[in-house]
MILUM-602244 format. One record per atom (N, C-alpha, C, O): residue in one letter; x, y, z. Coordinates in steps of 0.02 Angstrom, whole numbers, plus 50000, padded with zeros to 5 digits. Layout:
N
AXYZ
...
//
This chain:
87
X514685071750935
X515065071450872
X514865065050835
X514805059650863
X514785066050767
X514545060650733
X515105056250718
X515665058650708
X514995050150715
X515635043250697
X515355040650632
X515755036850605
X514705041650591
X514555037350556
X514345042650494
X513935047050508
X514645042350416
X514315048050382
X513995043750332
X514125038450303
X513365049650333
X512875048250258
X512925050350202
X513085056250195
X512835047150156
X513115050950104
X512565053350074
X512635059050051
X512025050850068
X511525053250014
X510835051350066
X510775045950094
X510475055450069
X510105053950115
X509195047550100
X508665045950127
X509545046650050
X509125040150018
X509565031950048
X509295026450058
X509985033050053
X510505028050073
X510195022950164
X510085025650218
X510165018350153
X509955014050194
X510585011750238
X510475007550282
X511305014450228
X511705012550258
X512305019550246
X512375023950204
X512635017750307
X513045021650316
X513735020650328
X513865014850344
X514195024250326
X514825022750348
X515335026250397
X515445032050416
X515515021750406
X515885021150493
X516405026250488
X516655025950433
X516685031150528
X517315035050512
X517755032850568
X518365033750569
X517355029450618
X517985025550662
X517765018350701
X517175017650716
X518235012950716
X517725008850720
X517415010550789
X517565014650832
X516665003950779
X516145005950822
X515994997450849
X515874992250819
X516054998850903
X516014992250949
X515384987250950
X514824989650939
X515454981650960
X514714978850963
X514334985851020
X514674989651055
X513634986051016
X513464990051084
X513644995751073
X513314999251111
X513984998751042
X514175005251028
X513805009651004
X513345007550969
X513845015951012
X513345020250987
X513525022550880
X514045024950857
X513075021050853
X513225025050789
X512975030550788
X512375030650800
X513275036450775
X513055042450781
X513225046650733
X513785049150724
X512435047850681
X512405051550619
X512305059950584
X511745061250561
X512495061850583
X512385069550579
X511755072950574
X511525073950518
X511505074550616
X510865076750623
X510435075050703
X509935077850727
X510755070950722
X510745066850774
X510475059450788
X510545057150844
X510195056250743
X510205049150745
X510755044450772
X511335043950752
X510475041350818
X510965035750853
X510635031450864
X510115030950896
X511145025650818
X510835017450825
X511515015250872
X512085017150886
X511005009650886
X511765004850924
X511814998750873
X511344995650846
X512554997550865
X512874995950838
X512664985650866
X512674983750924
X512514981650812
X512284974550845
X512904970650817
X512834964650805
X513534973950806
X514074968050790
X514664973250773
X514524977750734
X515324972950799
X515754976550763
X515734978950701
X515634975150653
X515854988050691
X515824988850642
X516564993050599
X516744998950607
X516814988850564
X517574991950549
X517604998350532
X517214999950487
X517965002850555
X518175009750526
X518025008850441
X518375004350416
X517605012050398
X517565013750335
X517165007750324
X516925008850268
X516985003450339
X516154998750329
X515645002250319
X515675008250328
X515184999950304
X514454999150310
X514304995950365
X514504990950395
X513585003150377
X513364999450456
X512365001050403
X512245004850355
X511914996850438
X511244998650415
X511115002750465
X511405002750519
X510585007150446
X510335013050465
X509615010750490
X509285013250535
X509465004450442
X508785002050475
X508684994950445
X509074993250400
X508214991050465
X508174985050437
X508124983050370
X507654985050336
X508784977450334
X508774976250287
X508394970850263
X508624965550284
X507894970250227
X507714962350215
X508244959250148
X508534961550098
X508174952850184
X508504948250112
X508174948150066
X507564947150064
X508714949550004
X508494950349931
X508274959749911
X508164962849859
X508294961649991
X508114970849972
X508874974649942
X509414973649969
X508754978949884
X509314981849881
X509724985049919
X509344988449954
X510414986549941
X510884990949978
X510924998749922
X510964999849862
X510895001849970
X510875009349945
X511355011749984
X511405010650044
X511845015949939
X512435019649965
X512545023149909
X512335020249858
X512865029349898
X512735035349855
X512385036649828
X512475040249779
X511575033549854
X510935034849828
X510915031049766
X510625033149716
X511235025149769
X511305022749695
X511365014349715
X511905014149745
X511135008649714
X510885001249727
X511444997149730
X511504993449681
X512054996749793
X512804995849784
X512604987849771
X513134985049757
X512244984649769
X512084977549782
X511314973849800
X510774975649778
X511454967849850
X510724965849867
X510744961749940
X510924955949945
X510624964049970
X510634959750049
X510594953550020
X510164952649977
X511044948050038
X511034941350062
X510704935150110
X510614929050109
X510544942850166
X510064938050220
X510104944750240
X510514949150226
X509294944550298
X508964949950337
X509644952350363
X510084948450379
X509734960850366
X510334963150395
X509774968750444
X509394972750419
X509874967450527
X509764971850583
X510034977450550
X510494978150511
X509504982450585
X509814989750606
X510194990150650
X509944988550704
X511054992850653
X511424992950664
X511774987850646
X512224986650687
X511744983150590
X512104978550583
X512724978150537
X512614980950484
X513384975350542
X513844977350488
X513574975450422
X513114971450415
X513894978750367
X513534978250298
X514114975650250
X514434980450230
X514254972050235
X515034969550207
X514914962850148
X514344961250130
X515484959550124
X515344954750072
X515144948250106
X514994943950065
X515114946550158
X514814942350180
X514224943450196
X514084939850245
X513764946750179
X513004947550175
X512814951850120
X512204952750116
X513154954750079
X513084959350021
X513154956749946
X513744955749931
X512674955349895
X512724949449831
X512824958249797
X512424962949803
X513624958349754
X513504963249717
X513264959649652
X513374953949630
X512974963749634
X512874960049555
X513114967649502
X512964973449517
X513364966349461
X513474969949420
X513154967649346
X513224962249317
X512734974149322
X512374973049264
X512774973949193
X512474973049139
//
């Protein structure tokens, strides 16, 4: 059973439907499973794969922001590593 949904399958990150432990499995519909490299809160952002700093965050297939610093695959995705900028 999947814990983590995608929304748009351009999306570099995903979100949590329950939380997911450091070490924990994220598990995406289709069957992709990352492990989880830091608590990830129920309804967060988790990365799906490696973020570089300064690379955009993608979530509804649409650029929610801009990584802050390199974010791991499986890493939480939140305002402490996420620069939104609004245009």
């Amino acid at each position: 059973m999947h814990n983590v949904a995608l929304i748009n399958p351009g999306d570099n990150v995903g979100v949590a439907l329950a939380d997911i432990p450091k070490g924990g499995e994220a598990r995406l519909p289709g069957g992709l499973v990352i492990t989880a490299v830091q608590d990830i809160p129920c309804s967060h952002k988790v990365a799906l794969r490696d973020i570089s700093s300064g690379e955009p965050v993608l979530k509804y297939g649409e650029e929610i922001g801009f990584a802050r610093e390199d974010i791991p695959r499986g890493g939480w995705v939140h305002t402490h590593n996420l620069d939104i900028r609004e245009g």
